[in-house]
KOLMI-193925 format. One record per residue (C-alpha): x, y, z; residue number from 0. Coordinates in Angstrom, 2 decimals. Each point is the difference from the previous one (the first is absolute). Example, Ala and Ser with C-alpha at 12.3 -4.5 7.8 and 13.67 -1.06 7.14 Angstrom:
# residues 2
12.30 / -4.50 / 7.80 / 0 $
1.37 / 3.44 / -0.66 / 1 $
This chain:
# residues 273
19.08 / -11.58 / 79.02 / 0 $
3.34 / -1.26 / -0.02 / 1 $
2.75 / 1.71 / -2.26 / 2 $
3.25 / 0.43 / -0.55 / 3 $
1.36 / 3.79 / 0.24 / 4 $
2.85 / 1.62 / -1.04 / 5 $
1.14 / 2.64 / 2.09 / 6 $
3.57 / 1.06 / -1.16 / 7 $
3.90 / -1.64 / -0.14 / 8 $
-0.43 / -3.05 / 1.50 / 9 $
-3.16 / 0.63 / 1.62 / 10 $
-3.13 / -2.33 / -1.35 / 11 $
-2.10 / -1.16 / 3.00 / 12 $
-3.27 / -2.44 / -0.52 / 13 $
-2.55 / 1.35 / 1.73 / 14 $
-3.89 / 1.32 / -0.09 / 15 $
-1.61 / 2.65 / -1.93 / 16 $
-3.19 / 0.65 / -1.52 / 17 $
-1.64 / -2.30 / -2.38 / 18 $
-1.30 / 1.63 / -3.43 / 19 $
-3.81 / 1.24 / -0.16 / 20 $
-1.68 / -0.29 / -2.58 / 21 $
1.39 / 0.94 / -3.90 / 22 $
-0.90 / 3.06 / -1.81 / 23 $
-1.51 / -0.50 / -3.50 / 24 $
2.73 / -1.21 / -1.80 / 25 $
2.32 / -1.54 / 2.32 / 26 $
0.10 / -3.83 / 1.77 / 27 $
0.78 / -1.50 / 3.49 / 28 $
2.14 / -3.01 / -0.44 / 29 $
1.19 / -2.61 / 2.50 / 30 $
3.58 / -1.12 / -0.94 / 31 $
0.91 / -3.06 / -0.35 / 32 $
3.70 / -0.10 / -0.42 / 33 $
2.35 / 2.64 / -0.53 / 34 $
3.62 / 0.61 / -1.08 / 35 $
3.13 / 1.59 / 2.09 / 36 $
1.08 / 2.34 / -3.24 / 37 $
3.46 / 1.15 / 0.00 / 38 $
-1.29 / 3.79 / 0.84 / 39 $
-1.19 / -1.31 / 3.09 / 40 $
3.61 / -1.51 / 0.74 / 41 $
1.31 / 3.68 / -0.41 / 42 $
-2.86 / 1.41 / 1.50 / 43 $
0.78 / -1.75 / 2.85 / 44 $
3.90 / 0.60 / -0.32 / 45 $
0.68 / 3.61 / -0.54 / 46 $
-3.54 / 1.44 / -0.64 / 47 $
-2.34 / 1.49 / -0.04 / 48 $
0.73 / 0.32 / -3.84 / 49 $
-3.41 / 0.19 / -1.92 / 50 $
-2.50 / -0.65 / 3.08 / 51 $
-1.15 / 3.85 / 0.61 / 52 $
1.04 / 1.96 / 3.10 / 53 $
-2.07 / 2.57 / -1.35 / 54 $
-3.23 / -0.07 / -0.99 / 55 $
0.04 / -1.61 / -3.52 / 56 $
-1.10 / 2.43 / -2.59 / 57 $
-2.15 / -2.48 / -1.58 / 58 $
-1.49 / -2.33 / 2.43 / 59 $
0.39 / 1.86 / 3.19 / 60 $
1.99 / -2.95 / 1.48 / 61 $
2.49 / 0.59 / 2.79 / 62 $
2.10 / -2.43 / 2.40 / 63 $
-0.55 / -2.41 / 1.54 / 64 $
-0.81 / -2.26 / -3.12 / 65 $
-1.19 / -3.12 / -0.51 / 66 $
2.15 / -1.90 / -1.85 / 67 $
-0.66 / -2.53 / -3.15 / 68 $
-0.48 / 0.67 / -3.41 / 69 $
0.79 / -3.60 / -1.60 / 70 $
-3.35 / -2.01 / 0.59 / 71 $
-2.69 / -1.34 / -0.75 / 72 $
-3.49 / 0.33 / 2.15 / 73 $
-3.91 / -1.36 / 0.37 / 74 $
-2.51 / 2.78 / -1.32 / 75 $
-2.26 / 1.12 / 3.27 / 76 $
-1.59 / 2.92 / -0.98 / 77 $
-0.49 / 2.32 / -3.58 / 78 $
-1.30 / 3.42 / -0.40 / 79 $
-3.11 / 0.71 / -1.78 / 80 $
1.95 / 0.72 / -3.10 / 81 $
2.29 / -2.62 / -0.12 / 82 $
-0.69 / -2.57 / -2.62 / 83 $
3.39 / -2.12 / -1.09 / 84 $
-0.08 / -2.60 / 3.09 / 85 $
-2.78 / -0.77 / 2.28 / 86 $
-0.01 / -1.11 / 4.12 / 87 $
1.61 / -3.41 / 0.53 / 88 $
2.39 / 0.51 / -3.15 / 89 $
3.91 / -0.40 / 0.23 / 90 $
1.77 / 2.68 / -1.19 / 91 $
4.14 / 1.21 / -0.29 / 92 $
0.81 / 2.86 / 0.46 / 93 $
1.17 / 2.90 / -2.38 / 94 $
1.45 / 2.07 / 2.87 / 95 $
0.42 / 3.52 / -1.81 / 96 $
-2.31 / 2.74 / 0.84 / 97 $
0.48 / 2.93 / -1.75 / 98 $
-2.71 / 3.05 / -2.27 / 99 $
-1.75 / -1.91 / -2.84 / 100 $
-0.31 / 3.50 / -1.68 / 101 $
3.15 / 1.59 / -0.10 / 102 $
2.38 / 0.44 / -2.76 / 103 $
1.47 / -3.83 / 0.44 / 104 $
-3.23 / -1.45 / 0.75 / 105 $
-1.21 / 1.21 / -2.92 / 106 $
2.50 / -1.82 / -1.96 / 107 $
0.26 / -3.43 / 1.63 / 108 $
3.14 / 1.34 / 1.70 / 109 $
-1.46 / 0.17 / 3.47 / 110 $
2.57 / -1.64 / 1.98 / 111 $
1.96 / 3.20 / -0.97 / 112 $
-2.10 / 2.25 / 1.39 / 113 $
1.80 / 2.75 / 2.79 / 114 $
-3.07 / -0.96 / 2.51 / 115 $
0.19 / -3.66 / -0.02 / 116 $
-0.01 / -1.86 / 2.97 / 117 $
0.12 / -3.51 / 0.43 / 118 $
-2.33 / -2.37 / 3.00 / 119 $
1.85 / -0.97 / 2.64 / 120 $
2.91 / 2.70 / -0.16 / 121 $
-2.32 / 3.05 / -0.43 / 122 $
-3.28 / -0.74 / 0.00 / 123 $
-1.86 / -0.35 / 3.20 / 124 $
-0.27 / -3.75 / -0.54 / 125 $
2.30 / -3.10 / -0.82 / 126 $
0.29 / -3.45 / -0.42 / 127 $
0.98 / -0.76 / 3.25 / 128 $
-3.28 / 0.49 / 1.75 / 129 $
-2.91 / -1.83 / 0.84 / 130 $
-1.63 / 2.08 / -2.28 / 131 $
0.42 / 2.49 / -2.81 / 132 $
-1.69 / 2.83 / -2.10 / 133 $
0.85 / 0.18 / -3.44 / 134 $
-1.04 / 1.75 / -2.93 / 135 $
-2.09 / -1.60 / -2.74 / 136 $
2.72 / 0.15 / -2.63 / 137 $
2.83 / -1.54 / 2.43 / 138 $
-2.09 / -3.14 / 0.18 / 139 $
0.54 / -3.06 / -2.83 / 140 $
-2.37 / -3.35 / 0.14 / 141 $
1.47 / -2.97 / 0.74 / 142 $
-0.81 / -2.85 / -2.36 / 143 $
-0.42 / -3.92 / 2.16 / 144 $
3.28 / -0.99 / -1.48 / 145 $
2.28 / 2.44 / 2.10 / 146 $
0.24 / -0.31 / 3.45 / 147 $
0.82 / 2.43 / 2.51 / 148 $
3.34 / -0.14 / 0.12 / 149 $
0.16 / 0.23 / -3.75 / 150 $
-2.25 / 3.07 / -0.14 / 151 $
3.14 / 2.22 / 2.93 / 152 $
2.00 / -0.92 / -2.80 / 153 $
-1.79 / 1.84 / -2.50 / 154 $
1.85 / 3.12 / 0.86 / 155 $
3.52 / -0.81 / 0.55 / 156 $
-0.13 / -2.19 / -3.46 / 157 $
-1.25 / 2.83 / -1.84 / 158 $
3.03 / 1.71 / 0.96 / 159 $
2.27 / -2.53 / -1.41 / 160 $
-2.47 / -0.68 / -3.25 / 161 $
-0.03 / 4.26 / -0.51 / 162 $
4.34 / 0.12 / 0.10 / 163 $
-0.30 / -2.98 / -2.29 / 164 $
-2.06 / 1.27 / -2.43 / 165 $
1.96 / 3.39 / -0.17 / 166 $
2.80 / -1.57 / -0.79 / 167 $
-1.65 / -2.00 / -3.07 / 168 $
0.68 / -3.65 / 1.75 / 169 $
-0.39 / -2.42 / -2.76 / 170 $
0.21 / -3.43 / -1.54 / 171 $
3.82 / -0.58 / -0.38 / 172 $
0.64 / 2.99 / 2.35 / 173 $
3.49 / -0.68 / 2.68 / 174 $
-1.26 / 1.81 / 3.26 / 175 $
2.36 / 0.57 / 3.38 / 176 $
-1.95 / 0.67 / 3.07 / 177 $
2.01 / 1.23 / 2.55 / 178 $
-1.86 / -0.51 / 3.51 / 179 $
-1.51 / -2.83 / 0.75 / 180 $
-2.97 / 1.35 / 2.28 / 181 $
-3.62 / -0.26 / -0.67 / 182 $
-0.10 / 2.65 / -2.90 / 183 $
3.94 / -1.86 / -1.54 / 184 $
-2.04 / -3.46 / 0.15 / 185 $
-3.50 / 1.49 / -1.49 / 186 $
1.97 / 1.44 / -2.40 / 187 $
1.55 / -3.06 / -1.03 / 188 $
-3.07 / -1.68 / -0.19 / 189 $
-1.14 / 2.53 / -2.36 / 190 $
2.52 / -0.21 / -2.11 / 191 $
0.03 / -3.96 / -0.58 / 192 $
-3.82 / 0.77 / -0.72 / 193 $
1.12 / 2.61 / -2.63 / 194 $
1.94 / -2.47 / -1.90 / 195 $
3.91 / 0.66 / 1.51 / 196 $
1.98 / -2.43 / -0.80 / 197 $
2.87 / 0.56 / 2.18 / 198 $
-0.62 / 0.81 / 3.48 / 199 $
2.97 / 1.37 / 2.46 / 200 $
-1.04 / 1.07 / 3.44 / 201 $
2.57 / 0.76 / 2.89 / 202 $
-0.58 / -1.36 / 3.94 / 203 $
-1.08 / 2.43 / 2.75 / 204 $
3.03 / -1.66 / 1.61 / 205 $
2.80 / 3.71 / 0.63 / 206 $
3.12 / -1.71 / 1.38 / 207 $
2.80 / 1.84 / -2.08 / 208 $
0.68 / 2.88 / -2.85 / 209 $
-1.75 / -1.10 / -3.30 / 210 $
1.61 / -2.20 / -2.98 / 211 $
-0.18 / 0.48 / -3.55 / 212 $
-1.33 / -3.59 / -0.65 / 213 $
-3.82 / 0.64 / -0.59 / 214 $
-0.98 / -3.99 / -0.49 / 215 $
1.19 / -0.62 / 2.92 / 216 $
-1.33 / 1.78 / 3.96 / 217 $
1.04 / 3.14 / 0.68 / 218 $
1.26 / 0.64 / 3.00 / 219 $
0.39 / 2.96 / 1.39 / 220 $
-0.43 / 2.77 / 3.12 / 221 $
0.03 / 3.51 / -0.04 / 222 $
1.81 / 1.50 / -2.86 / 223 $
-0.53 / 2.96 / -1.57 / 224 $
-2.66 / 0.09 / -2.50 / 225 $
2.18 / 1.44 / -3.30 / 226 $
2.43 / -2.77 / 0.35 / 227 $
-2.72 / -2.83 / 0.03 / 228 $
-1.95 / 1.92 / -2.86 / 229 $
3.50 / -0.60 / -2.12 / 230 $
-0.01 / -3.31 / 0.58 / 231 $
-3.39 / -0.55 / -1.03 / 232 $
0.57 / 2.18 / -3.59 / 233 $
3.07 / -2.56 / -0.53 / 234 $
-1.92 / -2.70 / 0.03 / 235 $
-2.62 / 1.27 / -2.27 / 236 $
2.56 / 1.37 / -2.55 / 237 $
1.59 / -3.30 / -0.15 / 238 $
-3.16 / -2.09 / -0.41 / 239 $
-1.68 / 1.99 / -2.41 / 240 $
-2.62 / 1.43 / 2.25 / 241 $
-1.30 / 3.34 / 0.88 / 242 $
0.44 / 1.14 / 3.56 / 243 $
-3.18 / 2.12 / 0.93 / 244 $
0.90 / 3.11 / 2.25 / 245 $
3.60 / -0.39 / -0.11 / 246 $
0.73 / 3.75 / -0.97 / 247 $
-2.51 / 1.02 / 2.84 / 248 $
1.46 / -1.74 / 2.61 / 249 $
3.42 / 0.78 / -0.71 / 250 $
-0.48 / 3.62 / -0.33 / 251 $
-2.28 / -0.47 / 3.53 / 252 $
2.70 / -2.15 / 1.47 / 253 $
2.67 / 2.78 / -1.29 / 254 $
-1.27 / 2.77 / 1.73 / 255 $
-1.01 / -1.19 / 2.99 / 256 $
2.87 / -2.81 / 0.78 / 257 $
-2.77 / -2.21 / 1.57 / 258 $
0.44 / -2.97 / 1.90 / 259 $
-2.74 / -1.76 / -1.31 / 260 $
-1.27 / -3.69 / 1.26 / 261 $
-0.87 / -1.88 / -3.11 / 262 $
-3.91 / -1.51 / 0.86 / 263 $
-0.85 / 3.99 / -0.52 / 264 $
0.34 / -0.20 / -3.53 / 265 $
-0.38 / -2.07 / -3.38 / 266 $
1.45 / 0.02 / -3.08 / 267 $
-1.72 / -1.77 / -3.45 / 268 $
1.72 / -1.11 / -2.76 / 269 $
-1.00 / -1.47 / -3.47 / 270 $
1.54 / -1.12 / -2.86 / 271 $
0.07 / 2.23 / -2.79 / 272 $
């Protein structure tokens, strides 16, 4: 089969490599349908490898090269003998995260913190961006008629944006700045208009000069370091009443490290108090 294979800093080649046999008992073989270019892969791609394994991954045995994708949705082809939540000829999306369902975390529906996860398509033997995929039974979620495909890759990224929204108690009457207006700024934003926010700021992915204190208005901006544009942000929560979520973090980051940061890398939330 066809796939698409990540090899190391600006090294992903499509080429062929074994198709999947058969699943063991609890585990699927998927076809995907379509499938996301994540941010991870971006800086995979850039200055990795980052999280795809050199090594042997101490959980799933993964190594380079790795096939890329973990943002999609796919066709059910094949279920173990033990699987029972979808069925052959089912649309799924994907859960990507692969981890011990019996360790201390996993015990405690905190499995995504586990030391051993891994994730499909950055260390997992499989990804998104093949012809075809094996996935665990738990990684798999049914697909009602009303969402397509290109809905169901989106399952992933906007549960990003719905989880940072949620943690930072997004509400009817809430003011929200988003700064970063890529897929997980705009998902965000969604979510938050869902949630009931009734002011809704968002700056441009548009970098042409050193940021401004005006928050209704676009930012723009390039490289500046990261302290600098934090202070800026905490102004303009002090004077509107709002609460600036991770402001002490990232100056005390920013602080110690001097970084030059590029603002898509990072949010911040605000709400009114």
């Amino acid at each position: 089969m066809k796939a698409v294979r990540y090899y190391g800093k600006e090294d992903i080649r499509v080429e062929d490599t074994a198709a999947p046999s058969d699943p063991g008992p609890k585990q699927i073989v998927v076809k995907p349908k379509v499938c996301g270019i994540c941010g991870t892969d971006l800086h995979e791609y850039a200055t990795g490898p980052i999280v795809t394994p050199i090594h042997k991954h101490q959980f799933t045995g993964a190594t380079l090269p790795q096939i890329l994708g973990h943002e999609f949705s796919a066709e059910v082809i094949a279920v173990g003998a033990e699987v029972t939540r979808v069925r052959a000829g089912e649309r799924v999306s994907i859960q990507p995260l692969v981890m011990p369902l019996d360790d201390y975390y996993s015990r405690r529906g905190l499995n995504h913190l586990s030391p051993r996860m891994g994730c499909i398509g950055l260390s997992w033997a499989w990804g998104g961006m093949g012809e075809y995929a094996i996935i665990n039974d738990y990684n798999a979620n049914r697909l009602p008629d009303s969402v397509n495909d290109e809905q169901g890759a989106l399952i992933e990224p906007a549960a990003v944006a719905l989880y940072g929204v949620e943690r930072a108690k997004v509400g009817g009457g809430s003011t929200v700045l988003i700064t970063g207006a890529g897929p997980i700024g705009a998902l965000s934003a969604l979510a938050s208009a869902a949630l009931g926010a009734s002011i809704l700021r968002s700056t441009l992915a548009f970098y042409t000069g050193f940021p401004v204190p005006q928050m209704d208005r676009n930012l723009y901006y390039t490289k500046a370091p990261l302290f600098e544009y934090a202070k800026i942000i905490h102004k303009y929560a002090l004077n509107n009443h709002a609460f600036c979520f991770g402001y002490d973090e990232v100056a005390q980051d920013a602080g110690e490290t001097n970084q030059v940061w590029n603002p898509t890398d990072f949010a911040v939330t605000i709400r009114s108090l």
